[in-house]
Gaussian input, Z-matrix of N, CA and C with variables (Angstrom, degrees):
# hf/3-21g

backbone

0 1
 N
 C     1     B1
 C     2     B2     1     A1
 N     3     B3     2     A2     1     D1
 C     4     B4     3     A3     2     D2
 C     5     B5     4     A4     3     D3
 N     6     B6     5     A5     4     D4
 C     7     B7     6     A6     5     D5
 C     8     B8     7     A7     6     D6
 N     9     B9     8     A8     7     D7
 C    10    B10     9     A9     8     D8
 C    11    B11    10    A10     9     D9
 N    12    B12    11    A11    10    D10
 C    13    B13    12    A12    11    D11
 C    14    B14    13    A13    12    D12
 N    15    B15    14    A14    13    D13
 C    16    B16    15    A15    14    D14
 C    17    B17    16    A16    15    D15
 N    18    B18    17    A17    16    D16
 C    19    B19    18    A18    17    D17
 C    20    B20    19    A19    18    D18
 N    21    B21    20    A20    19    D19
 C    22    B22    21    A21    20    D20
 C    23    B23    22    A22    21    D21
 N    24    B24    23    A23    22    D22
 C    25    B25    24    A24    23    D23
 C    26    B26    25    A25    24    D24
 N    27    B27    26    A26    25    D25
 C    28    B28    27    A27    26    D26
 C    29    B29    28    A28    27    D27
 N    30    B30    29    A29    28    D28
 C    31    B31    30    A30    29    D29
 C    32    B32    31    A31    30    D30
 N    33    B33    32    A32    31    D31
 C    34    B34    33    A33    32    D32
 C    35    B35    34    A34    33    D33
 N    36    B36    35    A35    34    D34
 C    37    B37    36    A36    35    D35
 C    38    B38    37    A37    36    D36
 N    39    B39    38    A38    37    D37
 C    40    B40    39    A39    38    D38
 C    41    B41    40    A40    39    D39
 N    42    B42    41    A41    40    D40
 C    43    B43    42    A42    41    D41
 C    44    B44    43    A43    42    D42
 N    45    B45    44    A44    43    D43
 C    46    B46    45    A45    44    D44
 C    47    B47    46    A46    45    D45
 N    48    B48    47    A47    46    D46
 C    49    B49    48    A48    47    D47
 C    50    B50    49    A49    48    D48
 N    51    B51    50    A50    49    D49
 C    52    B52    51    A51    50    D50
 C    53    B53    52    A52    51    D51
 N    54    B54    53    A53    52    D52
 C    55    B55    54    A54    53    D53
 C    56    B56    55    A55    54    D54
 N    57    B57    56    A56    55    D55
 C    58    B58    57    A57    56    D56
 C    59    B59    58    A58    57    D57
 N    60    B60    59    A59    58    D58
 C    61    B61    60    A60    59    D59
 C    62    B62    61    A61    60    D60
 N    63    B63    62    A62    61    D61
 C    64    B64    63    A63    62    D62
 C    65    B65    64    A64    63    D63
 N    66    B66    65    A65    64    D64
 C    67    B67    66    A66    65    D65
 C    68    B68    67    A67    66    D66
 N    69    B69    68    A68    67    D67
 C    70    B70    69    A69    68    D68
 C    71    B71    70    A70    69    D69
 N    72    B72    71    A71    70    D70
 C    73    B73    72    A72    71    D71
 C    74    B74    73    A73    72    D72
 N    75    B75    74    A74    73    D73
 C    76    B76    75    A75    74    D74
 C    77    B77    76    A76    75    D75
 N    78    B78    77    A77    76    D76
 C    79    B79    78    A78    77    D77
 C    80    B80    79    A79    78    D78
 N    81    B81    80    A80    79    D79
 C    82    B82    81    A81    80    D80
 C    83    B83    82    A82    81    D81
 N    84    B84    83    A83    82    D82
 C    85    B85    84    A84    83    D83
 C    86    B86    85    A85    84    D84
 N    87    B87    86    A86    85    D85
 C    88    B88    87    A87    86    D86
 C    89    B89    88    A88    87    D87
 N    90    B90    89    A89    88    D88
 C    91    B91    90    A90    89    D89
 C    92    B92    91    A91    90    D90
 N    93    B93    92    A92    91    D91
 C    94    B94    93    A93    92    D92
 C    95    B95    94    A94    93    D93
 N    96    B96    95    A95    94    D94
 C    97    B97    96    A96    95    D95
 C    98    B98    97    A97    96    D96
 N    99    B99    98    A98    97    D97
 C   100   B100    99    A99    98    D98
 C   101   B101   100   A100    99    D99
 N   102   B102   101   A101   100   D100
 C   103   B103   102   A102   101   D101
 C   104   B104   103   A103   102   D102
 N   105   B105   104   A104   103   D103
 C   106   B106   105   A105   104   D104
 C   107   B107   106   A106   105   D105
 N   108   B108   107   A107   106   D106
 C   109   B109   108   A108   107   D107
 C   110   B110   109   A109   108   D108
 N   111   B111   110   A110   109   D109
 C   112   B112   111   A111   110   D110
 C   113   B113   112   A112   111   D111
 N   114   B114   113   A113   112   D112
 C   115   B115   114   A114   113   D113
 C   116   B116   115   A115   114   D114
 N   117   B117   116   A116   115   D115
 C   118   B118   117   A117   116   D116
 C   119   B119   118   A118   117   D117
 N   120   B120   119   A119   118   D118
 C   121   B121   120   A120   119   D119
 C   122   B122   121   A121   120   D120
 N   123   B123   122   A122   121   D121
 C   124   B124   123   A123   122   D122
 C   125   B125   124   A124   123   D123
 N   126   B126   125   A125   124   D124
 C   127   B127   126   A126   125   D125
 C   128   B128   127   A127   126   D126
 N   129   B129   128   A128   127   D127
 C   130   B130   129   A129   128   D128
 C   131   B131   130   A130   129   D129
 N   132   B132   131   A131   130   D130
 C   133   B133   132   A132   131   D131
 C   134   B134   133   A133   132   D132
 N   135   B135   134   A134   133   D133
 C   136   B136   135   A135   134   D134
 C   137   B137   136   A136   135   D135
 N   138   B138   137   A137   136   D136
 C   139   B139   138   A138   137   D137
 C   140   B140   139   A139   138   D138
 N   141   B141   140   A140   139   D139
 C   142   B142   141   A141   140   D140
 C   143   B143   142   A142   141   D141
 N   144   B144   143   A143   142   D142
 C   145   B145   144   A144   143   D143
 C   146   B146   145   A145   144   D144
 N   147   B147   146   A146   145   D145
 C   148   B148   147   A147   146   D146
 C   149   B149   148   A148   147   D147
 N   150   B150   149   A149   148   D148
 C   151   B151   150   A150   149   D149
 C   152   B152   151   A151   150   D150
 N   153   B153   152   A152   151   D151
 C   154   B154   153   A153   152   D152
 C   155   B155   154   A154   153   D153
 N   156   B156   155   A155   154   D154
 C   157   B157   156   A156   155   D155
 C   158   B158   157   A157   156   D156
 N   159   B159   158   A158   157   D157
 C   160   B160   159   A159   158   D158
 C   161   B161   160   A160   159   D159
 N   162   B162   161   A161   160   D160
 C   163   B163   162   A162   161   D161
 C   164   B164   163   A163   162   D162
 N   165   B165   164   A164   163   D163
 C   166   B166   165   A165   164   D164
 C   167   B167   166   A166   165   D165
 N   168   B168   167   A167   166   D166
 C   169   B169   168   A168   167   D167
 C   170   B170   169   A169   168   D168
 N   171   B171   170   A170   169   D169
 C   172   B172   171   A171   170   D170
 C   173   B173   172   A172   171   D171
 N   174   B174   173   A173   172   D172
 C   175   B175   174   A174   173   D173
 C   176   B176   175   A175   174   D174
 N   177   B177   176   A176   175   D175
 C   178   B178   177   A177   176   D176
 C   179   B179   178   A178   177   D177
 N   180   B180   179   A179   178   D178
 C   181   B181   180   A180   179   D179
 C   182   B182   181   A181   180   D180
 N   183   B183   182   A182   181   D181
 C   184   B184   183   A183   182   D182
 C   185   B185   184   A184   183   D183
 N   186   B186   185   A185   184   D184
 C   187   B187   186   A186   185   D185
 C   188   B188   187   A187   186   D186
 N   189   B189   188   A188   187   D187
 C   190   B190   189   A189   188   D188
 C   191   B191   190   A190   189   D189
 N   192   B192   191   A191   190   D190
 C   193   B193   192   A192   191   D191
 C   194   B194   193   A193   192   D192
 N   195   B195   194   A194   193   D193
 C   196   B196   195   A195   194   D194
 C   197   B197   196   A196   195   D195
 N   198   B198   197   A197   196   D196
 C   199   B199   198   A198   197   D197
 C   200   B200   199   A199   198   D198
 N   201   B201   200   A200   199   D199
 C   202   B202   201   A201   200   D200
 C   203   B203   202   A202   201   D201
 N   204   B204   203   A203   202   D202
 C   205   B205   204   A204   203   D203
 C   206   B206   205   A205   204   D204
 N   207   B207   206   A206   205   D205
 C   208   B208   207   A207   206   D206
 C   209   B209   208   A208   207   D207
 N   210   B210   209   A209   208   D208
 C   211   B211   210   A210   209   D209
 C   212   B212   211   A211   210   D210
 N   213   B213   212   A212   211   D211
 C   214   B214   213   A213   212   D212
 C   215   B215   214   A214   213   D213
 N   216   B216   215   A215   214   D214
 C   217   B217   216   A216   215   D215
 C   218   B218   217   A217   216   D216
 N   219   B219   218   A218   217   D217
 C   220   B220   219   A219   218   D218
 C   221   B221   220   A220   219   D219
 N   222   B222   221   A221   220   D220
 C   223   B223   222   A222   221   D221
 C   224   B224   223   A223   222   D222
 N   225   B225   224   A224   223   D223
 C   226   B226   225   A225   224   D224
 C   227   B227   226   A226   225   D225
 N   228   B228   227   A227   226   D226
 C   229   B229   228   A228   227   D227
 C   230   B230   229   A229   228   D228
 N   231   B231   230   A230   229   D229
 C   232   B232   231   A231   230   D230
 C   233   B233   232   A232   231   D231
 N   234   B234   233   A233   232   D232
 C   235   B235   234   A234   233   D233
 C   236   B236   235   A235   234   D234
 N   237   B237   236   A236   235   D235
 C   238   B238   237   A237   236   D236
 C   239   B239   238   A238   237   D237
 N   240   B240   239   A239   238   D238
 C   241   B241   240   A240   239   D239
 C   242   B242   241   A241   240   D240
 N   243   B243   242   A242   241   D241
 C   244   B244   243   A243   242   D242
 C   245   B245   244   A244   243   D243
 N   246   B246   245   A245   244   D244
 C   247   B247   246   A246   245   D245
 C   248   B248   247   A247   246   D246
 N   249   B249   248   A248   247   D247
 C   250   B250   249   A249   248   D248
 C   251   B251   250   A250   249   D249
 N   252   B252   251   A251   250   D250
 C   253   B253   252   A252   251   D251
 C   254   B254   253   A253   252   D252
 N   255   B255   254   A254   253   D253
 C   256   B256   255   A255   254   D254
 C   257   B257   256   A256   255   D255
 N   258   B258   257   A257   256   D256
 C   259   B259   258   A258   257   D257
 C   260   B260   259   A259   258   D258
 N   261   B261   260   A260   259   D259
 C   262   B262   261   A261   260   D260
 C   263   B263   262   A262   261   D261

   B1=1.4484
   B2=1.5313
   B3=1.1547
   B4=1.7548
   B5=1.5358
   B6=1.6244
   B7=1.7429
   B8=0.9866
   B9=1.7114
   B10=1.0260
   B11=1.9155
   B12=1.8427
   B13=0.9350
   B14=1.6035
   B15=1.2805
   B16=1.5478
   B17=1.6181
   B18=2.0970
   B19=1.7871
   B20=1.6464
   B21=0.9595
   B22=1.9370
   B23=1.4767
   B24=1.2520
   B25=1.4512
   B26=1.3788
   B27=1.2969
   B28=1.7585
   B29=1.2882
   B30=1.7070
   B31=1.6950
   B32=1.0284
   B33=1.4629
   B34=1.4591
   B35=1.1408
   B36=1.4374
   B37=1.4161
   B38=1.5437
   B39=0.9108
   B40=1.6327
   B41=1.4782
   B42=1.3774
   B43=1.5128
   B44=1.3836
   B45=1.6958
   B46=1.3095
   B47=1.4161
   B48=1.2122
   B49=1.6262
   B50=1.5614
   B51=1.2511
   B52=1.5070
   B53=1.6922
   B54=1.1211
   B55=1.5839
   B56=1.9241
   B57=1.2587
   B58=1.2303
   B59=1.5670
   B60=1.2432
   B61=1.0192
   B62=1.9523
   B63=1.3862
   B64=1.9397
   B65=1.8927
   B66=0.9343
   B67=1.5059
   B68=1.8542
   B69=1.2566
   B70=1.5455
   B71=1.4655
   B72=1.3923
   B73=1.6478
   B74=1.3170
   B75=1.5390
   B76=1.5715
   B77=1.4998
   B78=1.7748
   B79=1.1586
   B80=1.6472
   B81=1.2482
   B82=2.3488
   B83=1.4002
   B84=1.4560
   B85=1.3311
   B86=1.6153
   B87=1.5052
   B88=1.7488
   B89=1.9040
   B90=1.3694
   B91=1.3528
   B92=1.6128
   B93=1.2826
   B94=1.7474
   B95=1.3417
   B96=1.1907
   B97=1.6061
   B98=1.5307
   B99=1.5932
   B100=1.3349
   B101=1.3531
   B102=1.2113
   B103=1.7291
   B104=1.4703
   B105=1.8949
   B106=0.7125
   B107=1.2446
   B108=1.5735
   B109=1.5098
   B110=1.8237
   B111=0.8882
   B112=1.8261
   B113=1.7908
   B114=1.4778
   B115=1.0464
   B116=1.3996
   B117=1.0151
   B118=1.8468
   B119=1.5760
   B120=1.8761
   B121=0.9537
   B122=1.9374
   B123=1.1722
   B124=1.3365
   B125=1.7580
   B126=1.3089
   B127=1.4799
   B128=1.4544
   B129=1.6988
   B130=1.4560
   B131=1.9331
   B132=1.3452
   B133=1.8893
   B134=1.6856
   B135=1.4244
   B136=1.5368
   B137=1.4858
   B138=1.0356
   B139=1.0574
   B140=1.8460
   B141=1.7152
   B142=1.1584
   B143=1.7733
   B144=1.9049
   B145=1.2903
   B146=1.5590
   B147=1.1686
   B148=1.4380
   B149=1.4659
   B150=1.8981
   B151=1.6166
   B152=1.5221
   B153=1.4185
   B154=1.4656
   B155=1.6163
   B156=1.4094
   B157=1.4473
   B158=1.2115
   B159=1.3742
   B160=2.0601
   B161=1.2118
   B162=1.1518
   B163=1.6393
   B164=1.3359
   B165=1.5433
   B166=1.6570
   B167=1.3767
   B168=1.5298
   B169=2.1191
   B170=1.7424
   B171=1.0902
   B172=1.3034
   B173=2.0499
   B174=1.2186
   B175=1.8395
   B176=1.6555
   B177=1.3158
   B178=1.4684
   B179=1.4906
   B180=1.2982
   B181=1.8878
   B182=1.6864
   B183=1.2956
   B184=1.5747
   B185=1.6082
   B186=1.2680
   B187=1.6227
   B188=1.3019
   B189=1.1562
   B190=1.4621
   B191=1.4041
   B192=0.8358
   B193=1.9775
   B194=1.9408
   B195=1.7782
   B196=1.9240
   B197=1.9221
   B198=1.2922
   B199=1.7188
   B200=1.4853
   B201=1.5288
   B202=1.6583
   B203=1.5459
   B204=1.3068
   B205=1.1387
   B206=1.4308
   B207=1.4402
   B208=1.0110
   B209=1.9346
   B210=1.6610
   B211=1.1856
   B212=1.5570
   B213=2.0075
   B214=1.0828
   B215=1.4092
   B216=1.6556
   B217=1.4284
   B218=1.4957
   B219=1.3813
   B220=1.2618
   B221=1.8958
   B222=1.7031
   B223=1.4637
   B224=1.6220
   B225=1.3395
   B226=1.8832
   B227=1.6060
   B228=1.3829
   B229=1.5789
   B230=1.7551
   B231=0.8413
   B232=1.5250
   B233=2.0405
   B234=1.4421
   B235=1.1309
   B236=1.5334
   B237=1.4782
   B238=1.8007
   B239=1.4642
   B240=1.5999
   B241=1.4646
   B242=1.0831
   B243=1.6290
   B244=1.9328
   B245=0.9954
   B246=1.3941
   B247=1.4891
   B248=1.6531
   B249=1.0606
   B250=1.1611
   B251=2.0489
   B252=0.9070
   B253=1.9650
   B254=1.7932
   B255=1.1076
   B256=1.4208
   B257=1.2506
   B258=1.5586
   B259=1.3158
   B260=1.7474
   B261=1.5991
   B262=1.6805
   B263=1.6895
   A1=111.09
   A2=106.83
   A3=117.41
   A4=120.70
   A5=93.69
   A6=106.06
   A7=116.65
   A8=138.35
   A9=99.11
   A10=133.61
   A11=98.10
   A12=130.58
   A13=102.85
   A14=113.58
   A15=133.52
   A16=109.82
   A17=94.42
   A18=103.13
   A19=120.30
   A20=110.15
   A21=111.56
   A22=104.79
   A23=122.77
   A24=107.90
   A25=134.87
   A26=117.50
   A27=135.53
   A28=96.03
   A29=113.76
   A30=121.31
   A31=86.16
   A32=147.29
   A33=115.26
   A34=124.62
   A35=117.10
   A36=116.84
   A37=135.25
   A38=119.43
   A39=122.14
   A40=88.05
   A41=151.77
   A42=115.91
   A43=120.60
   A44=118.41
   A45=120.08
   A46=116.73
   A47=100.60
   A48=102.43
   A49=114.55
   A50=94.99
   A51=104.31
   A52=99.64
   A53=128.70
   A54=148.25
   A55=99.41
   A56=123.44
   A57=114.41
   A58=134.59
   A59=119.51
   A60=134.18
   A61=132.66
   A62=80.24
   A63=85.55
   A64=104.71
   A65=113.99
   A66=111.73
   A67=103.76
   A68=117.52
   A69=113.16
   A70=119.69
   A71=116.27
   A72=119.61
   A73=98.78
   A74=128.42
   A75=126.83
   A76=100.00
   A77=94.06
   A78=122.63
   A79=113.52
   A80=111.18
   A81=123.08
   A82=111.29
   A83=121.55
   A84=131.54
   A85=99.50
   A86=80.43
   A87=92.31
   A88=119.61
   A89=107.32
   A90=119.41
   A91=114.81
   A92=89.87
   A93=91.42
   A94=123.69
   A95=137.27
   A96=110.38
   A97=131.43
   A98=108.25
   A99=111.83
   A100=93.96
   A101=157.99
   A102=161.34
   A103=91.76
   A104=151.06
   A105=123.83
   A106=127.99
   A107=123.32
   A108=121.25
   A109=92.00
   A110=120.47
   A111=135.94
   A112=93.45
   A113=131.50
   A114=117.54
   A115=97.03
   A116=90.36
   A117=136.49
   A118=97.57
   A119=132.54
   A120=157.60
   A121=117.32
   A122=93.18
   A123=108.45
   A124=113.33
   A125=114.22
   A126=131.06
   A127=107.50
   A128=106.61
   A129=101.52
   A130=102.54
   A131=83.56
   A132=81.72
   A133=110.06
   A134=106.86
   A135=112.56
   A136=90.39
   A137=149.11
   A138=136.52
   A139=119.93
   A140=108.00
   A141=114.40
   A142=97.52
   A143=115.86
   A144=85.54
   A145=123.34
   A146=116.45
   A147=110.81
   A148=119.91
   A149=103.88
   A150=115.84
   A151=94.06
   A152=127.81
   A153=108.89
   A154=109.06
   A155=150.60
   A156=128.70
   A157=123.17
   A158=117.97
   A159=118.54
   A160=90.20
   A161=140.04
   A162=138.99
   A163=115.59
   A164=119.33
   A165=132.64
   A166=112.28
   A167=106.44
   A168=87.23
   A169=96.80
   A170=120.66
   A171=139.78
   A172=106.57
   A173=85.02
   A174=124.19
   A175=100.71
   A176=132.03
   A177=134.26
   A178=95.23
   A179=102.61
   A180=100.05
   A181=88.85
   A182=116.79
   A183=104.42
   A184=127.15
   A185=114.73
   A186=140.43
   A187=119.79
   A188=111.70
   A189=142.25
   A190=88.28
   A191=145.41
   A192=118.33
   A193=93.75
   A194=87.11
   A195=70.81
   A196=101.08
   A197=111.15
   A198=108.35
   A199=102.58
   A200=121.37
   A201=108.59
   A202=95.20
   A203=120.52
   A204=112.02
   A205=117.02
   A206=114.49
   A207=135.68
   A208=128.22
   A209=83.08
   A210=93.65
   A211=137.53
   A212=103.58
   A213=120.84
   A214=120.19
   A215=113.44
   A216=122.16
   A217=101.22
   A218=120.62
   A219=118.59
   A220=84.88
   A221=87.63
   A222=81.80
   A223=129.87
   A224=106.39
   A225=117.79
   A226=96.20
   A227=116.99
   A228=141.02
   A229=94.00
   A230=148.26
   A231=122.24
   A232=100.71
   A233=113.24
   A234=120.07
   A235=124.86
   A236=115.61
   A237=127.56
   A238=84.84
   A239=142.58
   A240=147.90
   A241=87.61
   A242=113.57
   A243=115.75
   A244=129.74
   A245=123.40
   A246=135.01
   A247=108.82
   A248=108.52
   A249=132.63
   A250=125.66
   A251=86.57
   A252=97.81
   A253=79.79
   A254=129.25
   A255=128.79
   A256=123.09
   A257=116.93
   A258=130.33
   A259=85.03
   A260=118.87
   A261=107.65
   A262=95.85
   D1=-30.88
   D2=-172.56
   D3=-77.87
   D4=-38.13
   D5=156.60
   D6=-76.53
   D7=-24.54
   D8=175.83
   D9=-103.86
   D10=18.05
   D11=164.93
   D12=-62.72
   D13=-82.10
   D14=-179.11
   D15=-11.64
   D16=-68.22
   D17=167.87
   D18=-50.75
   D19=-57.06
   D20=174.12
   D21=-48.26
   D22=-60.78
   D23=173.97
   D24=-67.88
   D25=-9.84
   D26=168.39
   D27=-64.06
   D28=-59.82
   D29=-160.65
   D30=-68.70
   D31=-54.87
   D32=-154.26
   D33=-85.20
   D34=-23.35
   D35=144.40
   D36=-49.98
   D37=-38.82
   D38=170.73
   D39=-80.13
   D40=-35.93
   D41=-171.10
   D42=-94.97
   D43=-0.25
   D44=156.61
   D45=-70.07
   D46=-38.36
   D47=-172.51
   D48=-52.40
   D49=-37.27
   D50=-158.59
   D51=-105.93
   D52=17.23
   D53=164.61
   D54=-107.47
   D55=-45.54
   D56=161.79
   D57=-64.42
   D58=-33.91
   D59=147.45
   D60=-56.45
   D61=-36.48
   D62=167.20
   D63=-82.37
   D64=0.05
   D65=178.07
   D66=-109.49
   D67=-28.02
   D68=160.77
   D69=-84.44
   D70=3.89
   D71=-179.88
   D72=-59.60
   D73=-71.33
   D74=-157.35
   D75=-17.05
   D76=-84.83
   D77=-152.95
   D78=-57.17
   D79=-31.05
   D80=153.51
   D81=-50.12
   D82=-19.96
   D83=-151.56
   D84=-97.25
   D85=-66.38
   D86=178.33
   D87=-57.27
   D88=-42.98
   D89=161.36
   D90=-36.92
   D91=-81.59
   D92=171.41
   D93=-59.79
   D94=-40.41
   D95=167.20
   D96=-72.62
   D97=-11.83
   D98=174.85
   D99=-77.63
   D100=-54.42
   D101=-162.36
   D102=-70.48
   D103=-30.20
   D104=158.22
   D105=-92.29
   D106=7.21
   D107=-178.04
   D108=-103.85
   D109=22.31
   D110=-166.49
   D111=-86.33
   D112=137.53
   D113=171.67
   D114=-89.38
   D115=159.95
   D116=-163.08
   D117=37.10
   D118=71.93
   D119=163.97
   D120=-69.48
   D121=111.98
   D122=174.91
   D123=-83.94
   D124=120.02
   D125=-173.69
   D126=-68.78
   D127=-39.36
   D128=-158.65
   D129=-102.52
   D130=-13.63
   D131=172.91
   D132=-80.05
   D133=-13.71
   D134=-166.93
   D135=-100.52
   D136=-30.79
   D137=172.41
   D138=-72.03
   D139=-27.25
   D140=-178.00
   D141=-69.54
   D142=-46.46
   D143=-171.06
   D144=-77.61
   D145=-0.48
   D146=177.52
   D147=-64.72
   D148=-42.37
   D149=170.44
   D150=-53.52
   D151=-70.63
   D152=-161.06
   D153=-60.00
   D154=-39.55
   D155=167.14
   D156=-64.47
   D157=15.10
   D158=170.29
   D159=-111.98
   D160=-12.89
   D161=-155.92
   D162=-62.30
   D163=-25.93
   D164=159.93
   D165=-62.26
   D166=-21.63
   D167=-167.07
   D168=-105.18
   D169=22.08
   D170=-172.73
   D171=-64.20
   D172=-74.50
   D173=176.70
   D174=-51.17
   D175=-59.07
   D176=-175.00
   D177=-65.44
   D178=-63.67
   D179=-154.67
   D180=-60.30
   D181=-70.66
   D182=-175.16
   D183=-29.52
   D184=-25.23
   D185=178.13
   D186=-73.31
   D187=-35.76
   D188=-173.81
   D189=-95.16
   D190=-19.40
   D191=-165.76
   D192=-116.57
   D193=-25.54
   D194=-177.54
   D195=-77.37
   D196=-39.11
   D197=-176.12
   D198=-41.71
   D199=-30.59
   D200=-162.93
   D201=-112.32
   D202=21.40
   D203=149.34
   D204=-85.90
   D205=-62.37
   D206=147.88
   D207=7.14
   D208=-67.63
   D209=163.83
   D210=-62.50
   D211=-36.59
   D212=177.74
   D213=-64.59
   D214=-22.10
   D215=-164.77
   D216=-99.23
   D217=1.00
   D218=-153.74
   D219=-103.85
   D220=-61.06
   D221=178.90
   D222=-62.21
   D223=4.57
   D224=-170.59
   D225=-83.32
   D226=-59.36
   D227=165.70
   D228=-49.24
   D229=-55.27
   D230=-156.77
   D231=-83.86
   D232=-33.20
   D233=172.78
   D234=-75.53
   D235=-9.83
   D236=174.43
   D237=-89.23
   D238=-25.39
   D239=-141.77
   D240=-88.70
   D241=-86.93
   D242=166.08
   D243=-25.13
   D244=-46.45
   D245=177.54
   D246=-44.92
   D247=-75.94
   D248=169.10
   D249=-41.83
   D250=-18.29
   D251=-165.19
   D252=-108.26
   D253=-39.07
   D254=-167.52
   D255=91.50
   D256=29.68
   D257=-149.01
   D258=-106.36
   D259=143.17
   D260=174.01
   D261=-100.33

């Protein structure tokens, strides 16, 4: 029950994150191609600032994928547990 709490809360954390982030794309979008249609436009400075304005959804989504790992390993271990005891 606890794993499969853990996974629901991983997924929904990694899919807000990345639903918040699809709502700051436009405006990352527009940023970055105006800085590369910019004369004498630097690729790798325009790419650095885009990493630094996603740099907040970094921590959640990463958070979110270990909880549903977490979860996945939890429930792998309780099902090798049964397996093993002979329990169906």
């Amino acid at each position: 029950m606890v794993a499969g709490l853990l996974y629901i809360a991983g997924l929904i954390a990694a899919l807000v994150t990345l639903m918040m982030v699809g709502f700051a794309a436009p405006e990352l979008i527009q940023n970055f191609t105006g800085r590369l249609n910019a004369p004498g436009s630097d690729v790798i400075g325009a790419v650095v600032d885009l990493a630094r304005s996603l740099n907040w959804a970094v921590l959640p989504f990463v958070g979110g994928l270990v909880l549903m790992a977490l979860g996945r390993i939890t429930m792998l271990l309780g099902s090798i547990d049964r397996a093993l005891r002979g329990n169906p």
